[in-house]
C-alpha positions, 0 to 999 in steps of 0.5 A: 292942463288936465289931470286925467286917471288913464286906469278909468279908462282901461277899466271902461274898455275892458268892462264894455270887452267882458259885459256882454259875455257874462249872461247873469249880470245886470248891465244897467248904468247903476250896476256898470258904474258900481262895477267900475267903482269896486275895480278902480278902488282895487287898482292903482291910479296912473294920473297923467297932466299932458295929451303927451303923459295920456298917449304914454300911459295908453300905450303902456296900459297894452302891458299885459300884467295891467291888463290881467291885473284889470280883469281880475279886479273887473271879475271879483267887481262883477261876482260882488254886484252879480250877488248885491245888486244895488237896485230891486229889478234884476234885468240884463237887457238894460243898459 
């Protein structure tokens, strides 16, 4: 059994879809992963137990509300990191 948050994942594909059309901000792992942090604690979890549960939920995360909903939450995560970053060097060509 596995007990899996399918938001995780839709918020990692949309940030990898949104990161390289945003010139300022920094993409360096520290700044991805506070990124995804900020977003994930602004969405609802969808937690599914089975592949069968994953695959369901996958299907339905294409809803366009949740997607909307995810790139909301993404861009309000990327002007928060955008203006305090949580390293010194400011570099957009980490990744």
């Amino acid at each position: 059994m596995l007990l899996k948050n399918i938001t995780q994942d839709i918020v990692f594909e949309k940030l990898d879809e949104m990161l390289p059309n945003i010139v300022k901000i920094c993409t360096c792992e520290r700044c991805r992963y506070d990124i995804m942090a900020i977003a994930l604690n602004n969405l609802p979890p969808r937690y599914v137990v089975t592949e069968r549960g994953a695959i369901f939920t996958r299907v339905s995360s294409l809803d366009v509300q949740i997607a909307a909903d995810t790139i909301i939450e993404l861009t309000r995560a990327i002007e928060k990191v955008l203006k305090e970053p949580r390293h010194e060097i400011h570099n957009n060509s980490q990744q």
